[in-house]
C-alpha positions in Angstrom: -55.7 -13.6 122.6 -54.6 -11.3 125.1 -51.3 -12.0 126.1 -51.3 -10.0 129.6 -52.9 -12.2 131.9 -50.6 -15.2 130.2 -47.8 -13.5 130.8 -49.1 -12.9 135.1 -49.9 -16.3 135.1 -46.8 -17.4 134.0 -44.8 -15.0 136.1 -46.8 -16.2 139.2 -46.0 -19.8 138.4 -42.6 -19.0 138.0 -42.2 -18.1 141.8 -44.7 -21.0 143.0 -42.5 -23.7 141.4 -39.5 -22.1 143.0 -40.8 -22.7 146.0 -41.7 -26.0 145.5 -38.8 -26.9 144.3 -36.9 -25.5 147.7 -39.4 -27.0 150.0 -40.2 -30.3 148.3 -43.9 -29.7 148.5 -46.3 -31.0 145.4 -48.4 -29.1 142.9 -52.1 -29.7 142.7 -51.8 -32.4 140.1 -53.1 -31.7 136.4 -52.0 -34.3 134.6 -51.9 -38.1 135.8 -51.3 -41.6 133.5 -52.9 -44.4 134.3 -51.4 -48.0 133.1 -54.5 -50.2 133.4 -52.4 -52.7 131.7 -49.5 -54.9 130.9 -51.2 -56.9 128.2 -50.1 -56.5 124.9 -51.1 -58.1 121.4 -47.4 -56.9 119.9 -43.8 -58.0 121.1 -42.3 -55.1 119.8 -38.7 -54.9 119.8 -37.9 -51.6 121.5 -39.8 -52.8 124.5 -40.0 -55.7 127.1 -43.8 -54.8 128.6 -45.5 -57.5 126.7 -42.7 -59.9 128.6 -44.5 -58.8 131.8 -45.8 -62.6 133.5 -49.8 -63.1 132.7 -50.8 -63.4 135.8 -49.4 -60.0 137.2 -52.5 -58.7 139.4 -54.5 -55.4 137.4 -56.7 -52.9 138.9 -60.3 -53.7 139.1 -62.6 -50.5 137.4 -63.7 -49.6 140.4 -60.6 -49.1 142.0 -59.4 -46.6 139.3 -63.2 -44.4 139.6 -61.8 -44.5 143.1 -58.2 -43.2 142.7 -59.7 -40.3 140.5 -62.6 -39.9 143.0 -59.7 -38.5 145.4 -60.5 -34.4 146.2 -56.3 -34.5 145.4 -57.5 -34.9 141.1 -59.9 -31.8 141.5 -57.4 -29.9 139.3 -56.8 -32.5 137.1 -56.7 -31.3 133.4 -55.5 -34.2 131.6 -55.9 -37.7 131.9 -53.7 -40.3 130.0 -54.9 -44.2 129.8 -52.3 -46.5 128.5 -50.8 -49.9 128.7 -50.1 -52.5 127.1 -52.8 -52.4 124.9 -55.7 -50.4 127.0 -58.3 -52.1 124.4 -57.6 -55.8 125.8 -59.5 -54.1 129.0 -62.9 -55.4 128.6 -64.5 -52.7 131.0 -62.8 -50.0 129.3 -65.9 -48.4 128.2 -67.3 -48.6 131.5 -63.8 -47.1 133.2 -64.7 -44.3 130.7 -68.7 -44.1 131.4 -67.2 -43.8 135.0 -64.9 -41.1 134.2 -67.4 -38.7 132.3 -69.8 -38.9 135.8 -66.7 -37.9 138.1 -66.9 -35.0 135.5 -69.9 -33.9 136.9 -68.6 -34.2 140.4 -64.8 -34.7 141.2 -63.1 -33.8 138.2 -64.6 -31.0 137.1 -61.3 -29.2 135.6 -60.4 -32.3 133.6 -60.6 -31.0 129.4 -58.9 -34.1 127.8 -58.7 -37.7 128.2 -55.9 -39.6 125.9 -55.5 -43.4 125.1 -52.8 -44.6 123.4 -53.1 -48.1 121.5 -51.1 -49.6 118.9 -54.7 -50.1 116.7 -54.3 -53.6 116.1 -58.0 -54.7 118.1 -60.0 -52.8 114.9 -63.4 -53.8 115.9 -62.8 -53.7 119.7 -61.2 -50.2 119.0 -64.4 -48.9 116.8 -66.8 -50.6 119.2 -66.1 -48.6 122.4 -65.4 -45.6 120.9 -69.3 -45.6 119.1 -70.3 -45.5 122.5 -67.4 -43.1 124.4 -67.8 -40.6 122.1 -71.0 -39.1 122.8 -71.0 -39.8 126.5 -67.2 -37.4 126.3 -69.1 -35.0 124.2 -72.1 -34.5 126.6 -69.0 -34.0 129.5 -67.0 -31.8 127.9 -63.8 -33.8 127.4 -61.8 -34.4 124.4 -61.0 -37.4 123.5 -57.5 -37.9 122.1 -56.9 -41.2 120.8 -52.9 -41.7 119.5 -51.8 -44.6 117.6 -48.8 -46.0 117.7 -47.1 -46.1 114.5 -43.6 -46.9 113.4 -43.3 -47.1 109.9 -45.8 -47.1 106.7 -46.2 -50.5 105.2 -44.1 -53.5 106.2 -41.7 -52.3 108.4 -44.3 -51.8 111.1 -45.3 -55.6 111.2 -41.1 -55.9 111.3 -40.8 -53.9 114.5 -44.3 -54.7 116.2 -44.1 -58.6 115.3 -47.6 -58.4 114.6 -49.1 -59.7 111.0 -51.0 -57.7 108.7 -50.5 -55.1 112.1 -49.9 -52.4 109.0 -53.4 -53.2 107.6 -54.7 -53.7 110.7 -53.4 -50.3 112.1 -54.5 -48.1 109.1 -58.2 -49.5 109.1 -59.0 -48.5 113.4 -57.6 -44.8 112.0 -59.5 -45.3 109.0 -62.5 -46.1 111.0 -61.7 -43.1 114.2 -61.3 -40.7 111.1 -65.7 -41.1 110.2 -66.2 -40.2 113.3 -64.3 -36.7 113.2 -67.6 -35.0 111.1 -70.1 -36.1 113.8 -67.8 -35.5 117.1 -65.4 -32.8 116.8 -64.4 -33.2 120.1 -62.3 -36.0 118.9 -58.5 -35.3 118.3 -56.6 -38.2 116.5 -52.7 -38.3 116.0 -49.7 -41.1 116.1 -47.2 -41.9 118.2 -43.6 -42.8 116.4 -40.5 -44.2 118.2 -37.3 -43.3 116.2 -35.3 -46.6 116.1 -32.7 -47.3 114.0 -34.3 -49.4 111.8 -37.0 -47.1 111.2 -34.7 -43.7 111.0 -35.5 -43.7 106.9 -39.1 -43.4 107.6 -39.9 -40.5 109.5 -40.8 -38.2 106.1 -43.1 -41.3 105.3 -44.8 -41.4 108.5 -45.3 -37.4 108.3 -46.6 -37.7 105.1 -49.2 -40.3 106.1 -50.2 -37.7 109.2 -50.5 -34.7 106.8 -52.4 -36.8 104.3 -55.2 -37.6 107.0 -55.1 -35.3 109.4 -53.5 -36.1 112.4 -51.3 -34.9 114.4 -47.5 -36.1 115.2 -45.4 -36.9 118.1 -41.8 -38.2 116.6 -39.3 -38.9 119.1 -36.2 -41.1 119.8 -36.4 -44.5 121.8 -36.4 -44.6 125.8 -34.4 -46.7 127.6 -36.0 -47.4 130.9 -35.7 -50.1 133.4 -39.0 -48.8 134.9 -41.7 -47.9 132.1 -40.7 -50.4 128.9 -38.2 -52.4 130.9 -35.3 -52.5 128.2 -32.4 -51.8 129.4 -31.6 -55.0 127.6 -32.4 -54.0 124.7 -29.9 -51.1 124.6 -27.1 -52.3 122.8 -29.8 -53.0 119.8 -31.0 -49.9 119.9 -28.0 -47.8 120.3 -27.9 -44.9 117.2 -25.0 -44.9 114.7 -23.4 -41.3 113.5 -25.4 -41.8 110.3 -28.4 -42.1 112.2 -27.7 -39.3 114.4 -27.3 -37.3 111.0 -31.2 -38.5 109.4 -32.5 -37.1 112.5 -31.3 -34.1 112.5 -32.1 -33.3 108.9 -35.8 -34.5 109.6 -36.2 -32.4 112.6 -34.6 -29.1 111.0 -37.6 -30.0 108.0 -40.6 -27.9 108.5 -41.9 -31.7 108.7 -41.8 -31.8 112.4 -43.8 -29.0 113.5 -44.0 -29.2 117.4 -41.1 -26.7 117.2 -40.4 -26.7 121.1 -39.7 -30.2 121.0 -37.9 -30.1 118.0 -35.2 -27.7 119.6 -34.8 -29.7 122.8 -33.9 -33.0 120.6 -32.0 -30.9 118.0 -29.6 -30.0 121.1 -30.1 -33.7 122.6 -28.3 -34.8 119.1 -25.8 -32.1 119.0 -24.6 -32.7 122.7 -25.8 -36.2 123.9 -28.1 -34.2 126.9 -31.4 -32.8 127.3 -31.8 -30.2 129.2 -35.4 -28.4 130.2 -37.8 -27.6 132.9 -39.6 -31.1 134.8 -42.2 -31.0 136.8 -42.6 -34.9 137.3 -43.4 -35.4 140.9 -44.7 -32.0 141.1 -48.0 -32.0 138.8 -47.8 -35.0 137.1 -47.8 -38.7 138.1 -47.8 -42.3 137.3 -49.5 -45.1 138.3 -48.5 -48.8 137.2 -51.7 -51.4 136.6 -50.9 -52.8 140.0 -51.5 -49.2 141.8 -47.7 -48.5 142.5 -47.5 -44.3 142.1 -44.3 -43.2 140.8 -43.5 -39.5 140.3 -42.0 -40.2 136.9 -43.0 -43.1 134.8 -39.2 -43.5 133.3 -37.5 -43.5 136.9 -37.3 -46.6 139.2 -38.5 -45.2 142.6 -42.2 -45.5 143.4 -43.7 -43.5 146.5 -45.8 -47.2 147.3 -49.3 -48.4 146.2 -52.5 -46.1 147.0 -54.8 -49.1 147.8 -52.6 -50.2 150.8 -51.8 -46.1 151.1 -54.4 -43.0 150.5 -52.7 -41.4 147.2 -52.8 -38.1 149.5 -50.2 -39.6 152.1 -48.1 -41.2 149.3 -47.7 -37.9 147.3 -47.0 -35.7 150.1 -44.3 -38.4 151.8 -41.1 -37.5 152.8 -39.9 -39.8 150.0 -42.0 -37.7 147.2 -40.2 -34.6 148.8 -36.9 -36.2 148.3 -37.8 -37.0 145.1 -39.2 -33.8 143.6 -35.8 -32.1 145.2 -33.8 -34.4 143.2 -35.5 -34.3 140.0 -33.0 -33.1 136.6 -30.5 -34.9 138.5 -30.8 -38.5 137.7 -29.3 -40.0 134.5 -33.1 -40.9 133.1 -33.3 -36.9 133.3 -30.5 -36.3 131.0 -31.3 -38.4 128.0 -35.6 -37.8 128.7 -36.9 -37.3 125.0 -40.5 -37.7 126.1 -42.8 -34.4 124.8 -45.5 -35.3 127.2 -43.7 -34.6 129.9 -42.4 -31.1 128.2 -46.1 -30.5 128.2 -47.3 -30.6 132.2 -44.1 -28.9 133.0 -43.9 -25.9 130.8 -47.1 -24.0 132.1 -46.3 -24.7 135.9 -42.1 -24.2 136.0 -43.6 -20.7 134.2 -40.2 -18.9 133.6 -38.8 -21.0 130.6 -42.2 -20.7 128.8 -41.9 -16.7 129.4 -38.6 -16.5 128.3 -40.3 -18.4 125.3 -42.9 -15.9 125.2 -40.2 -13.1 125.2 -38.1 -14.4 122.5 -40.3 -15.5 119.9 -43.4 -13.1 119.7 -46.6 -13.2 119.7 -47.5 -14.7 116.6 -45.6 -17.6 117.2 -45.8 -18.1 120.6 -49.7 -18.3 120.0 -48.9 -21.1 117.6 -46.5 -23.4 119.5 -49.0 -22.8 122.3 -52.3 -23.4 120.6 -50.2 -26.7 118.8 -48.9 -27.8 122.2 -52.6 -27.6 123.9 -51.1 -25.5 126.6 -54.2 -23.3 127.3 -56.2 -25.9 129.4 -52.8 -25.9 132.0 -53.2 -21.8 132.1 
């Protein structure tokens, strides 16, 4: 790879973001997640979502074809479908038909689509994917499927409150594995939030990953009022010294090879702050199963609903502007262990990424790059 026009790109970013940043305005988002929704078959206990009342309203399929239909998602490079458990949507395959034609017209940049599930719905899970999968392969799109997992064995029935979940989780990866030979534009990987109960189990977990072949994202629990609602929950999930210790030693292992996440939490555990480049608000967003847009899914202040409000109006709103001019500087900011957002905000912020560039070479730039799927925002 030629590193030239990476390093331009990069270096024109750099000054785009700035002025951004100064003027309030938004990026062309790239990357949006979509919470179509707040059902969940687990009551895990690092998170309140499955408390959310039954008979909170959820966007029809048709309203979410229309959100993406908006000439706003025409440089739209990844698309993130989540929940609750998105598999309890029984038109999921049909939001997902939907998606692969807006390929042909509206979202013609998009390259990946991800759906995190916690794998319990094994049959539901292999059922829609039989049928995803070649319709995603015909359009172009990956199809990144990330399972939540928390522990090998028992322990992840004891944190997800779900029996037999263990069994049940390792047969739908067991089953999305077959499918790798025929479609290899399927990427598979798990999702692990550190608690303290689980702490002891992160070389376990890696192992399992390395034994079939997925990838990892390992990271400390969130506490957010907004996205898992569980502030309550702090107190429970609040890391001892010893704790703080097994993390660090399992994030120094070559174990944990997304090395540019690694360093962010290896200084989060050091000095009890994160600190790097955002760009939530700017090329990323969030919208709740009800159609609320926020600019960042941890923070508490939406911009309003797009199906009272055009998503254009709400994004470019003197509130988003306020937003985007404030973001780094709210307390969610400082304790934000979340890699996706590392992700969307890398490539456009441009500077700390070429500084990145700079000090660690080419050959292992090219790697964190190439592991971080970077290319498709550049």
């Amino acid at each position: 790879m030629n590193l030239a026009p990476l390093f331009f790109k990069l270096l024109r970013n750099g000054i785009r973001y700035r002025f951004y940043r100064f003027t309030g305005y938004p990026a062309r988002p790239q990357s949006l997640s979509i919470e179509i929704t707040r059902r969940c078959v687990a009551k895990c206990i690092m998170c309140n979502i499955w408390r959310t009342p039954p008979d909170t309203p959820e966007l029809s399929k048709e309203r979410w074809l229309e959100l993406l239909s908006s000439s706003l998602f025409q440089d739209l490079r990844e698309l993130d479908i989540t929940g609750g458990e998105p598999f309890l949507r029984e038109d999921l395959q049909e939001l997902l038909k939907g998606i692969c034609d807006l390929k042909i017209t509206n979202l013609r940049s998009l390259r990946s689509v991800a759906i995190t599930t916690n794998g319990f719905l094994t049959e539901r899970i292999a059922s829609v994917m039989r049928r995803a999968l070649p319709l995603m392969k015909d359009a172009g799109l990956e199809l990144v499927i990330v399972f939540a997992m928390d522990g090998v064995g028992a322990l992840h029935d004891e944190i997800r409150l779900v029996k037999n979940g263990w069994q049940k989780l390792d047969a739908s990866i067991q089953k999305m594995r077959e499918n790798r030979e025929t479609y290899d534009n399927l990427i598979i990987g798990l999702k692990t939030t550190v608690l303290p109960i689980n702490v002891n189990e992160l070389d376990g977990i890696a192992a399992y990953a390395d034994q079939n072949g997925l990838f990892t994202i390992i990271s400390p629990c969130i506490i957010t009022e907004n996205r898992y609602n569980n502030t309550g929950l702090k107190k429970d999930l609040q890391f001892g010294p010893e704790d703080l210790r097994r993390m660090k030693v399992f994030y120094e292992s070559p174990r944990f090879m997304w090395s540019y996440h690694r360093e962010m939490l290896l200084r989060f555990l050091q000095k009890g702050a994160i600190a790097k480049p955002c760009s939530a608000g700017f090329n990323y967003f969030f919208v709740r199963s009800t159609g609320d847009v926020y600019p960042c899914p941890l923070i508490k202040e939406g911009l309003g609903n797009f199906v009272k409000t055009p998503i254009e109006k709400l994004i470019g709103s003197l509130e988003a502007r306020h937003f985007r001019r404030k973001i780094g500087t709210y307390g969610e900011c400082r304790s934000c262990t979340e890699p996706g957002l590392e992700r969307y905000a890398l490539p456009l912020e441009g500077f700390h990424y070429l500084r990145l560039l700079l000090k660690m070479g080419r050959k292992r730039f090219l790697s964190l790059h190439q592991h971080m799927g970077l290319d498709k925002y550049l």
